[in-house]
C-alpha positions as CSV (number, residue, x, y, z in Angstrom):
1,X,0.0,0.0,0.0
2,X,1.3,3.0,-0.7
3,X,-0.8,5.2,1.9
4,X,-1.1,5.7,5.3
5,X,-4.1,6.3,7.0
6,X,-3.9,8.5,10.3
7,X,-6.5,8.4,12.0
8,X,-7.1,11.3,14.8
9,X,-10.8,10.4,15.5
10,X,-12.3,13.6,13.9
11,X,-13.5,11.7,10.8
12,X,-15.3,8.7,12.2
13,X,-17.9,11.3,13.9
14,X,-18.0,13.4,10.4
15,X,-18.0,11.7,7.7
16,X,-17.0,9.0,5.3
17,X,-13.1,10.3,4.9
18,X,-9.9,10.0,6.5
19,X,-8.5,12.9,8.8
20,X,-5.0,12.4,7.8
21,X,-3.2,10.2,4.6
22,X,1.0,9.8,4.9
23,X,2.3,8.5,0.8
24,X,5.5,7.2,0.8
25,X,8.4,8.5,-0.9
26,X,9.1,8.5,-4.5
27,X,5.7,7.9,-5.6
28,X,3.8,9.8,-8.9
29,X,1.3,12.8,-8.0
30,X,-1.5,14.3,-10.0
31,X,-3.3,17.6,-9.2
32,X,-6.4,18.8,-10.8
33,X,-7.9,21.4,-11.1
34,X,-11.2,22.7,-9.8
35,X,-13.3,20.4,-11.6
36,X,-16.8,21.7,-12.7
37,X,-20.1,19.8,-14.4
38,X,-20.4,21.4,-17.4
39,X,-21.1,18.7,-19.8
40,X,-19.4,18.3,-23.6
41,X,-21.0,21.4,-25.0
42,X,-20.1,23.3,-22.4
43,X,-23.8,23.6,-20.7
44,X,-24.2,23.1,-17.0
45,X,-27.0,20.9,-16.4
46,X,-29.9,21.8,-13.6
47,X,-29.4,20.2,-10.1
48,X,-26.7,19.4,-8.0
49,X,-26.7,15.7,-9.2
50,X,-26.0,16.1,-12.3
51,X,-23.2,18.4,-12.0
52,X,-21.7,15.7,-9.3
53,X,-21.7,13.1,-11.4
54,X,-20.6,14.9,-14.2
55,X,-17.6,16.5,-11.8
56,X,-17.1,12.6,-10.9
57,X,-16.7,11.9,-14.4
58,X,-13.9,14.0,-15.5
59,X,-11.9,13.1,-12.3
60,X,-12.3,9.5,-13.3
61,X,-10.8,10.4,-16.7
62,X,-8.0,12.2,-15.1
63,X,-6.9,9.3,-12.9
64,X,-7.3,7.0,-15.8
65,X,-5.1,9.0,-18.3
66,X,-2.7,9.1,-15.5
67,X,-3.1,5.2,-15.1
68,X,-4.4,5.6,-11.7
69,X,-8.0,4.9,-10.0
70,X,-9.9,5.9,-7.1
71,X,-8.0,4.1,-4.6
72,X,-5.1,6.4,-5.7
73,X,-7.1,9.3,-3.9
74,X,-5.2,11.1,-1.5
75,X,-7.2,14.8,-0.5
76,X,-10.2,15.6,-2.1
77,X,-11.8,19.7,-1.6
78,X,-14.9,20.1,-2.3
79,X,-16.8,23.5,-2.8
80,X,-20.3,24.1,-3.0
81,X,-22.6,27.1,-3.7
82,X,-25.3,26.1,-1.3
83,X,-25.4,24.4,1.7
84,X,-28.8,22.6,0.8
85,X,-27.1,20.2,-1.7
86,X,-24.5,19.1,0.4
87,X,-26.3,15.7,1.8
88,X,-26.9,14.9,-2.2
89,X,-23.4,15.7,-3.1
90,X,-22.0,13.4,-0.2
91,X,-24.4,10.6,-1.5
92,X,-23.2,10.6,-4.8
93,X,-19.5,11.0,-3.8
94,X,-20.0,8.0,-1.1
95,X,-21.6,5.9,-4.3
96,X,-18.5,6.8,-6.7
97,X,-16.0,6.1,-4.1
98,X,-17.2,3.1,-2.2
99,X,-14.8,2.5,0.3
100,X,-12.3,4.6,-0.7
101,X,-12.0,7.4,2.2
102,X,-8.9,10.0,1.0
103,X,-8.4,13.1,3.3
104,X,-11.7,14.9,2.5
105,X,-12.4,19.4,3.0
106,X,-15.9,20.6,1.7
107,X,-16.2,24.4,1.5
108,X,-19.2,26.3,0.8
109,X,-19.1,29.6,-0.8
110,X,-21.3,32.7,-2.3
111,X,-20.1,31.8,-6.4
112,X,-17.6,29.9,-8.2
113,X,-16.1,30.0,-11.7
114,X,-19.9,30.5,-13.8
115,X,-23.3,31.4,-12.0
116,X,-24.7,28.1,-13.3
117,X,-21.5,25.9,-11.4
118,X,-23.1,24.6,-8.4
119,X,-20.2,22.6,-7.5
120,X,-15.8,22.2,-8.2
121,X,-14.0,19.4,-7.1
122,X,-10.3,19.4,-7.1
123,X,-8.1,16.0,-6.3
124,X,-4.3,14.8,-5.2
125,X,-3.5,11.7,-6.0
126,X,-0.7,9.6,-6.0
127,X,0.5,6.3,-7.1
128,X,4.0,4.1,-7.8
């Protein structure tokens, strides 16, 4: 394995992450940047879980073209626009990763990138 969970005891009354993730030495990262769901033509569709799954989607790719998975996770951040769709975003995010639990932050804030972006998600990952 090439990370190693910490655990603190913050997370297990929080949420489905881990509060702190050690990578060993010499391993490959990948950043992203703040992914949004704005589908192919460049139209952000209505509702929170659509733009989650899309924003799942495109971080998917990005560990794949980097021959990595979700098991590679090692911080996810999270922003939102509105409070309200958090519970659906952590839904969706607990389907996608299953059991994988990388250091997790979820922020929410007045706007992001476009008024129609109801939610970015940016990654670290890293792998051998």
């Amino acid at each position: 394995m090439t990370h190693e969970i910490h655990d603190v005891g913050v997370a297990k009354h929080i949420g489905s992450y881990s509060d702190a993730i050690e990578v060993e030495p010499g391993l490959r990262w990948l950043y992203t940047s703040g992914t949004a769901g704005v589908d192919e033509s460049g139209v952000f569709p209505e509702g929170i879980e659509a733009q989650t799954r899309l924003v799942w989607k495109y971080v998917f790719a990005a560990l794949e073209k980097a021959r990595m998975g979700p098991s590679d996770l090692v911080k996810v951040t999270t922003t939102l626009i509105n409070r309200d769709d958090m519970a659906a975003y952590v839904k969706i995010r607990k389907e996608l990763l299953g059991d994988v639990k990388p250091s997790f932050m979820l922020a929410v804030v007045s706007e992001l990138i476009r008024p129609q972006c109801l939610v970015e998600v940016e990654i670290v990952a890293a792998k051998k």
